[in-house]
C-alpha positions in Angstrom: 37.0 17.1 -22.6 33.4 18.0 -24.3 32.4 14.7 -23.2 32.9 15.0 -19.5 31.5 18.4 -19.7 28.6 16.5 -21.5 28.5 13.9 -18.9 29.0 15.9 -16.1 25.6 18.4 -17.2 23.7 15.3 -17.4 24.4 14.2 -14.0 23.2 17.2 -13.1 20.5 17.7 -15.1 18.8 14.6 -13.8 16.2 14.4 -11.4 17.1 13.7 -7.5 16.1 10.3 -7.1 12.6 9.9 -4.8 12.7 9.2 -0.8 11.1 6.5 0.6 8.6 8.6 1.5 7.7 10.3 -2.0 7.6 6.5 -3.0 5.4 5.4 0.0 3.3 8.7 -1.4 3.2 7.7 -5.2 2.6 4.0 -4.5 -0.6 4.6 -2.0 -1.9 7.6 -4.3 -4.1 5.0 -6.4 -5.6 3.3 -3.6 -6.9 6.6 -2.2 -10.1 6.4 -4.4 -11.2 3.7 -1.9 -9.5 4.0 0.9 -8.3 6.7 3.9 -4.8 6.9 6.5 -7.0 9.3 8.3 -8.5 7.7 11.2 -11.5 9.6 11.0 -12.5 9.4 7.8 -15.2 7.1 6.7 -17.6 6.4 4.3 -15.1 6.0 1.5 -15.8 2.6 -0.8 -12.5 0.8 1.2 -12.2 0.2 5.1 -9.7 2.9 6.6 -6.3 1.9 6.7 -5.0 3.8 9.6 -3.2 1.6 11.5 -3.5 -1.2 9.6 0.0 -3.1 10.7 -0.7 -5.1 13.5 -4.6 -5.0 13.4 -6.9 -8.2 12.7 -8.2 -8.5 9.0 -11.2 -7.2 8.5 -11.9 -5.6 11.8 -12.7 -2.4 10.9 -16.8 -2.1 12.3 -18.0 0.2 10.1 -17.1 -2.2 6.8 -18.7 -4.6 4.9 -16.3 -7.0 4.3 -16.6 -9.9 2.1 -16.9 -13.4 3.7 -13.3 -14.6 2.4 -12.5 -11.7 4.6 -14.9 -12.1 7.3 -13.6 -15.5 7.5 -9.6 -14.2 7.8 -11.2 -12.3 10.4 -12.6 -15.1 12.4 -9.2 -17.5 11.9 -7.5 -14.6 13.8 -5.3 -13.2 10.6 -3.8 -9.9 11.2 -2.3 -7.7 9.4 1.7 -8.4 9.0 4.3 -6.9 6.4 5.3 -10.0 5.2 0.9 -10.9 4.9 0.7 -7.6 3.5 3.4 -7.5 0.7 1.7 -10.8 -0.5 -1.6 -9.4 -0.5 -0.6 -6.7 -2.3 0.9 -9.0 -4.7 -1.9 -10.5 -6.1 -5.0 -9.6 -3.4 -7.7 -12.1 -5.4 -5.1 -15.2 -4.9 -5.0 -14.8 -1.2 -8.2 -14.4 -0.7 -10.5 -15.8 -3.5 -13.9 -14.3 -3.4 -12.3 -10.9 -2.3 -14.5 -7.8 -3.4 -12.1 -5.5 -4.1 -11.4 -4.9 -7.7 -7.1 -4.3 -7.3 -5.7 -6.9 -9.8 -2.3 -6.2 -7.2 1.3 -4.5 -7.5 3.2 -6.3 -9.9 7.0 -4.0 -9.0 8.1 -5.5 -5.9 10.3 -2.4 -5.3 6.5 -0.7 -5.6 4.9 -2.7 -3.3 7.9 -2.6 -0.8 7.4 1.0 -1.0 3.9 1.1 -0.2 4.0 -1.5 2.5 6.6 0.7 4.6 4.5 3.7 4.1 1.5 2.0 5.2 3.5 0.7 8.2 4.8 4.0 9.7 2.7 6.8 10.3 6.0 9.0 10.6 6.5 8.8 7.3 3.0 10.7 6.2 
């Protein structure tokens, strides 16, 4: 009987497990030192990602892109889940010569995470 009791606490005692939002949250809070969801901010070292699912690569005006980008850009590449998720993977293998430092998102369950929060705005 002590050990239900004991097992029974500890389910109770243990944290609620996250929403998809909370893990869209966590999983975009280290790319917020370069980058903005709020359309009108600017200047930040990282294009704005505001709308970013569905858009063209690179086509934000105000950004200096690198030319592996640049070049994306010009092939017509937009911005996909599925293009996204494997950027986020490992950014540098999709596009070698990319500036951006992000070595990628190694947890898939991460990466899912931040690819659905970055996809719907309702979920800011």
């Amino acid at each position: 009987m002590k050990s239900f009791a004991f097992l029974l606490l500890s389910c109770l005692l243990l944290p609620a497990p996250a929403t998809a939002e909370e893990d869209g949250v966590r999983a975009f809070s280290p790319c917020r030192a370069c980058h903005s969801l709020d359309p009108a901010e600017r200047g930040l070292p990282g294009p704005n990602l505001s709308g970013l699912i569905g858009r063209a690569v690179a086509d934000d005006a105000e950004f200096d892109y690198s030319p592996v980008l640049r070049k994306a850009r010009d092939e017509g590449l937009r911005w996909d889940r599925k293009r996204l998720e494997t950027f986020l993977a490992d950014p540098a293998a999709m596009f070698p010569g990319l500036w951006m430092s992000m070595r990628g998102i190694e947890d898939a369950t991460e990466r899912q995470a931040l690819v659905r929060f970055l996809a719907d705005p309702s979920s800011r």
